[in-house]
Backbone bond lengths (Angstrom), bond angles and torsions (degrees), N, CA, C in turn:
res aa  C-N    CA-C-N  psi(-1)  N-CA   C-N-CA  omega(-1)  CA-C   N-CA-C  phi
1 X - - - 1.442 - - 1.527 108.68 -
2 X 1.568 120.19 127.42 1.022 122.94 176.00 1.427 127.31 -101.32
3 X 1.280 132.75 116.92 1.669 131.96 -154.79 1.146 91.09 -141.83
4 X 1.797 103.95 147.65 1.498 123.63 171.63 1.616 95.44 -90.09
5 X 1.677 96.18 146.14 1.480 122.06 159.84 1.311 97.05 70.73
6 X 1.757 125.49 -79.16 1.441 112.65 -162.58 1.985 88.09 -105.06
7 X 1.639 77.72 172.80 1.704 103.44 169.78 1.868 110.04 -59.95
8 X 1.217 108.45 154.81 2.016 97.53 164.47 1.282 100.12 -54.71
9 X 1.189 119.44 -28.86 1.753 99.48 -142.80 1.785 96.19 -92.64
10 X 1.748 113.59 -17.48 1.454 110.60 175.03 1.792 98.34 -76.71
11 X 1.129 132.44 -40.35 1.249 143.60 -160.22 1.799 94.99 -70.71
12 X 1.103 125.95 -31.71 1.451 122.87 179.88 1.363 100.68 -94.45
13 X 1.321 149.31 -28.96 1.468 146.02 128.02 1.464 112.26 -31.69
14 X 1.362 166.98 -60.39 1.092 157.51 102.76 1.132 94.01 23.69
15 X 1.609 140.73 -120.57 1.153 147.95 -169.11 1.960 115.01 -30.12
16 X 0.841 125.03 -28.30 1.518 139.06 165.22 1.313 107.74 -82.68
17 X 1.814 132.43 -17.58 1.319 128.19 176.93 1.790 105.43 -73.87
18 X 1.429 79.99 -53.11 1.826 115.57 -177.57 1.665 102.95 -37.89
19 X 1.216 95.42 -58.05 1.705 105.56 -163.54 1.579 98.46 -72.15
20 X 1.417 130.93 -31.50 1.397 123.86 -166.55 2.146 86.51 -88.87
21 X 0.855 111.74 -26.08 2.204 116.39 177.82 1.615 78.32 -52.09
22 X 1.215 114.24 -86.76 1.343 125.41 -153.55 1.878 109.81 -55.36
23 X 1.201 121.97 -31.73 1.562 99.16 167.04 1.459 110.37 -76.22
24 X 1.766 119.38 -35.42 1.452 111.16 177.22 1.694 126.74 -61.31
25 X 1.963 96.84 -12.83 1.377 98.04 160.34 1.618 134.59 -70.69
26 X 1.252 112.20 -51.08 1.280 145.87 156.46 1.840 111.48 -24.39
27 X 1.311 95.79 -64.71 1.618 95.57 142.94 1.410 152.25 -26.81
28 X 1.434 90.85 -75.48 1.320 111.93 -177.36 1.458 122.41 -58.99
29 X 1.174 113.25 -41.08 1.527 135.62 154.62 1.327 148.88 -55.16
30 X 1.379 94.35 -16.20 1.870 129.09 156.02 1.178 127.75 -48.80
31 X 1.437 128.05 97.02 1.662 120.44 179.08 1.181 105.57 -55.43
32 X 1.371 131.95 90.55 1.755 136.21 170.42 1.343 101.16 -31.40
33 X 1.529 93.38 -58.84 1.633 106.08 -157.20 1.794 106.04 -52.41
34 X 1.333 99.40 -47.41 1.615 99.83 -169.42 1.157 126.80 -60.27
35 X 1.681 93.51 -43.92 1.643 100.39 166.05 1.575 155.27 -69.13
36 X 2.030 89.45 -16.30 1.297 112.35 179.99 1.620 99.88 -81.64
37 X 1.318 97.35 -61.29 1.445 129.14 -167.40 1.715 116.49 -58.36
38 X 1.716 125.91 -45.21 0.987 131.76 -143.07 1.488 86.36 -144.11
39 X 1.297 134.59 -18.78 1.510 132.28 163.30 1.553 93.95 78.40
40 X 1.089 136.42 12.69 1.496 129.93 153.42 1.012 116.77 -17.40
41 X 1.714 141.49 -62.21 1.158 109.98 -154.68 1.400 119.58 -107.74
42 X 1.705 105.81 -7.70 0.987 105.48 159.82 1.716 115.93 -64.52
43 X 1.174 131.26 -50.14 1.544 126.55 -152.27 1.932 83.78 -67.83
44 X 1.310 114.30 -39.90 1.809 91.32 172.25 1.206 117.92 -58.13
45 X 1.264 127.05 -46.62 1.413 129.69 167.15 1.592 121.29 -22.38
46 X 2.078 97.58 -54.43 1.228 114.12 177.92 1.752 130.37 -64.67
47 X 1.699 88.73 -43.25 1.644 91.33 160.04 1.558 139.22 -75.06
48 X 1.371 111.44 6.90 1.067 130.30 -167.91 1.582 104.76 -112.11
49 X 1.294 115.48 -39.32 1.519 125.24 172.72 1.365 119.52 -69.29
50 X 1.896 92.65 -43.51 2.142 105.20 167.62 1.570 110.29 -38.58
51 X 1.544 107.15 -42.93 1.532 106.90 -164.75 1.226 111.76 -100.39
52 X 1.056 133.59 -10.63 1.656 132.50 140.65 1.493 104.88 15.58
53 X 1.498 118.55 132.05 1.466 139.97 147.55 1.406 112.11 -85.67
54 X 1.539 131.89 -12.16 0.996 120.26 153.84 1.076 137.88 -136.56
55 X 1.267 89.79 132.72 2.153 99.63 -170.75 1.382 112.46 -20.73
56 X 1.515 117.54 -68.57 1.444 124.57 -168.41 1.644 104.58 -36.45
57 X 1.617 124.10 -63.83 1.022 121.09 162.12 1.582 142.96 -12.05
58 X 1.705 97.12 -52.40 1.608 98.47 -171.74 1.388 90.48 -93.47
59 X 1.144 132.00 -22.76 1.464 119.88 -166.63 1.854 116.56 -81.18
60 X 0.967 90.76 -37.69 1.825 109.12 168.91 1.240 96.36 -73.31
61 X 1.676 159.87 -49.11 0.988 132.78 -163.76 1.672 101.71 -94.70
62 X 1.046 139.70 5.14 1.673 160.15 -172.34 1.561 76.71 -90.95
63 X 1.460 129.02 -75.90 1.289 128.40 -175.14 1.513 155.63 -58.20
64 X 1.626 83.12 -40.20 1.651 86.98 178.11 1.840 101.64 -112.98
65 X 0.922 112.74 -17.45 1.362 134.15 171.78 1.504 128.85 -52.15
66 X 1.725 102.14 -92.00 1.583 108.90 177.60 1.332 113.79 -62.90
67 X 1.618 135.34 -25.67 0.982 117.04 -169.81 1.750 119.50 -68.64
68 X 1.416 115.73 -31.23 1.025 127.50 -171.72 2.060 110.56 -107.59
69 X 1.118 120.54 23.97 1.668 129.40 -153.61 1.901 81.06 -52.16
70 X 0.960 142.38 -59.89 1.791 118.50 -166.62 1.419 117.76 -47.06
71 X 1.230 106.32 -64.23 1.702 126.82 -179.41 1.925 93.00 -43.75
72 X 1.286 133.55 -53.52 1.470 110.12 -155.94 1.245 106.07 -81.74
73 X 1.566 111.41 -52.91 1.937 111.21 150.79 1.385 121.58 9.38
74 X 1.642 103.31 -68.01 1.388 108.67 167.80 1.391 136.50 -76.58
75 X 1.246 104.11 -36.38 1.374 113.34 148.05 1.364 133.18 -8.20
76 X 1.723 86.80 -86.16 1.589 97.45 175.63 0.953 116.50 -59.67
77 X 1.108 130.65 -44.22 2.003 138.29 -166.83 1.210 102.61 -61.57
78 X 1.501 128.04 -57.38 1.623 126.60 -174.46 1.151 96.97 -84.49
79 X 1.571 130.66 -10.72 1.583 105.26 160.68 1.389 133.05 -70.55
80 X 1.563 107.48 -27.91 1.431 126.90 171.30 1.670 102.47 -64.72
81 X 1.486 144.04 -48.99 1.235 144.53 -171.51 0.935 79.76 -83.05
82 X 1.694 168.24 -51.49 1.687 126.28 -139.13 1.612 93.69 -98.44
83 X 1.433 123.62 -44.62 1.262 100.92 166.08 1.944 143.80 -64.13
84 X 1.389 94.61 -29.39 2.040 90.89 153.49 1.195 109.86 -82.83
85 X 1.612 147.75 -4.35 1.277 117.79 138.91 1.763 135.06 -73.83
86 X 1.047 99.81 -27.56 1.367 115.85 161.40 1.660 127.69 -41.02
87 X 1.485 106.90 -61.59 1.404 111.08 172.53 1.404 114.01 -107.52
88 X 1.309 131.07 25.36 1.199 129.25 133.70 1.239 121.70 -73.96
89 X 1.519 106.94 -47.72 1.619 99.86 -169.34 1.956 93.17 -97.09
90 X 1.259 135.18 10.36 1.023 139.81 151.30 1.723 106.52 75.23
91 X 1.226 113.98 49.04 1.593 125.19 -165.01 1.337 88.35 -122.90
92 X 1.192 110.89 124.88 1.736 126.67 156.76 1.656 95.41 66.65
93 X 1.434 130.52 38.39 1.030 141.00 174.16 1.440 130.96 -56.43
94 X 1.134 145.42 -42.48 1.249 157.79 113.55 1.674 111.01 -3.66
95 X 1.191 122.53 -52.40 1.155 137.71 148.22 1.642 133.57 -15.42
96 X 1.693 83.56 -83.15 1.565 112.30 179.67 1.509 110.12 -57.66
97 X 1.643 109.65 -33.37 1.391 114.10 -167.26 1.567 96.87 -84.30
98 X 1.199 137.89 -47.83 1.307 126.40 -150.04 1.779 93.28 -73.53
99 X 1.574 119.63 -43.51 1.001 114.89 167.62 1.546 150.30 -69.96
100 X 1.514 104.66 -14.29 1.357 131.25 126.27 1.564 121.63 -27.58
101 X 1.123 99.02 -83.78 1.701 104.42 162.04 1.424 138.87 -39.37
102 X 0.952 107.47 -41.48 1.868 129.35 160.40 1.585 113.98 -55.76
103 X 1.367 97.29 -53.29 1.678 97.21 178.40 1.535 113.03 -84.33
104 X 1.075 129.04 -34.08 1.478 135.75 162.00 1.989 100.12 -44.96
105 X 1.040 115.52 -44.93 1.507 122.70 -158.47 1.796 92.29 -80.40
106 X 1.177 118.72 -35.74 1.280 131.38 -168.45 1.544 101.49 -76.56
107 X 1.461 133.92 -40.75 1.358 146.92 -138.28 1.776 79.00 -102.13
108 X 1.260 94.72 -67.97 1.603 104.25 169.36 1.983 125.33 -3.47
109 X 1.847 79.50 -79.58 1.082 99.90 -177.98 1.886 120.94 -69.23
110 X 1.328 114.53 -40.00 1.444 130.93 159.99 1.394 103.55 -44.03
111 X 1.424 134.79 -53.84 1.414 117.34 -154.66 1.656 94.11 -120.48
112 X 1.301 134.82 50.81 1.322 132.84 175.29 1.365 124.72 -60.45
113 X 2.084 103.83 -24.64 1.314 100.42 173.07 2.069 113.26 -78.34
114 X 0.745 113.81 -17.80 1.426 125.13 -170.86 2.331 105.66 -82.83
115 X 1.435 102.11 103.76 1.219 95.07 -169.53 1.790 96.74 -83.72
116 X 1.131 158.07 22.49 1.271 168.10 -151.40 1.462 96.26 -131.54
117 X 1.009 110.43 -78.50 1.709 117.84 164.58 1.703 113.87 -19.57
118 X 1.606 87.52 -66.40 1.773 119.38 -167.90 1.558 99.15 -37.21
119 X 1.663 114.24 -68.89 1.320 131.90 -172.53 1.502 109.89 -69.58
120 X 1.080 127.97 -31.02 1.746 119.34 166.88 1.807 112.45 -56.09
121 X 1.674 90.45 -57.94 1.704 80.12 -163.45 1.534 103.12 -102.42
122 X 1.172 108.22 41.32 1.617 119.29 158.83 1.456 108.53 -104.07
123 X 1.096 118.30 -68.45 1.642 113.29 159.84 1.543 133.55 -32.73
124 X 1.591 105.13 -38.98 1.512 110.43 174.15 1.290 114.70 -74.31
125 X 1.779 103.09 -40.43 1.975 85.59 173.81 1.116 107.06 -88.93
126 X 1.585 147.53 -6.79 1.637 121.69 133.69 1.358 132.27 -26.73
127 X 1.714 110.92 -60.90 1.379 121.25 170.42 1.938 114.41 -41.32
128 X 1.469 105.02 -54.06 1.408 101.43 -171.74 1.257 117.31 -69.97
129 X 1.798 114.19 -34.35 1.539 122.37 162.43 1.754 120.45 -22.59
130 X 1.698 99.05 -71.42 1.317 105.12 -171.19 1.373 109.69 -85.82
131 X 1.130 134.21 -15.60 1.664 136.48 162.83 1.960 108.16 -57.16
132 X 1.654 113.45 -43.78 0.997 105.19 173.11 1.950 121.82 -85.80
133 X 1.053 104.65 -5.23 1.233 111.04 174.34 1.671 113.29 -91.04
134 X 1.136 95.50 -44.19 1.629 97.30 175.40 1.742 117.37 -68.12
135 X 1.238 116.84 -26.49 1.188 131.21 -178.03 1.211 107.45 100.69
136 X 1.625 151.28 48.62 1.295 116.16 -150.20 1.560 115.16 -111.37
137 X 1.194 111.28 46.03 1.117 143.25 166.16 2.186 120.58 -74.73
138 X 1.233 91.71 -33.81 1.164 101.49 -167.75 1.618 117.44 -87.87
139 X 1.348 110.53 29.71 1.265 138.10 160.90 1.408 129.31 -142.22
140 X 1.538 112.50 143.21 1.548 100.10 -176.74 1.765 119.87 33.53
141 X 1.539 103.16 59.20 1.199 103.69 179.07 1.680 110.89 -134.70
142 X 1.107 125.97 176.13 1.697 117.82 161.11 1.523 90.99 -82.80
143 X 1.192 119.61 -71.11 1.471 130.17 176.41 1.489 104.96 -8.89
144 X 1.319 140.67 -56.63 1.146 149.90 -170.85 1.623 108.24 -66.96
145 X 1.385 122.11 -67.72 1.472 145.97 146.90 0.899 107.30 -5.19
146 X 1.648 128.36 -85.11 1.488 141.24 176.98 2.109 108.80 -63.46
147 X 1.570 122.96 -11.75 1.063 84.66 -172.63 1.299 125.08 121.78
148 X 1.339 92.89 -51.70 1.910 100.97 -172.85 0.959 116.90 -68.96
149 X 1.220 121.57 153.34 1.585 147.28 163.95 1.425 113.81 48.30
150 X 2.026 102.55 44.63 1.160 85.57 167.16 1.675 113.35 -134.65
């Protein structure tokens, strides 16, 4: 494989930096307060699931959802910080991405009417796709350092 400036395998590190920037953004930008405190983002969550075109949708978030709205709040939020710390600092990477991917697929599917949405976390679980397929862990990583998963 022939690449300008860096190696593929730094250039898919790059792209695995990128992707862990962008969940630590996603983060960062989160009214904690509203969501812990005032359940903001769940009750959008909720009005957004109410109007669902598909059943599966409202009924799974009727289920695993409203009953518990604090606990996922947090959830999501420290899920967004453990995975952009994760593949930034490239620890348990393989990990971060498949679960990356899951919630991207989830966000996906939750906001299908929203094409803004659509194109963010369509690209990100692209990004984590070929980051976990390529391995791109095996540069500039702890993962690499320690060994793992390679």
């Amino acid at each position: 494989m022939q690449t300008i400036w860096l190696s593929g395998a730094e250039w898919l590190a790059v792209l695995r930096l990128g992707l862990g920037l962008w969940w630590l953004e996603s983060w960062r930008h989160k009214d904690r307060k509203g969501w812990f405190e005032r359940g903001t983002g769940i009750a959008w969550a909720a009005d957004v699931a109410g109007k669902h075109r598909w059943g599966v949708v409202r009924t799974g978030f009727r289920r695993v959802v409203e009953p518990r709205p604090k606990l996922i709040a947090y959830v999501v939020v420290y899920a967004e910080l453990a995975l952009g710390l994760g593949l930034v600092t490239g620890f348990l990477t393989p990990i971060a991405l498949i679960a990356g991917l899951l919630l991207n697929l989830l966000y996906l599917v939750l906001m299908i009417h929203d094409w803004a949405e659509q194109g963010q976390n369509a690209m990100m679980a692209l990004i984590s796709l070929v980051a976990l397929f390529a391995m791109a862990w095996q540069t500039w990583s702890l993962d690499a350092a320690f060994g793992l998963f390679l």
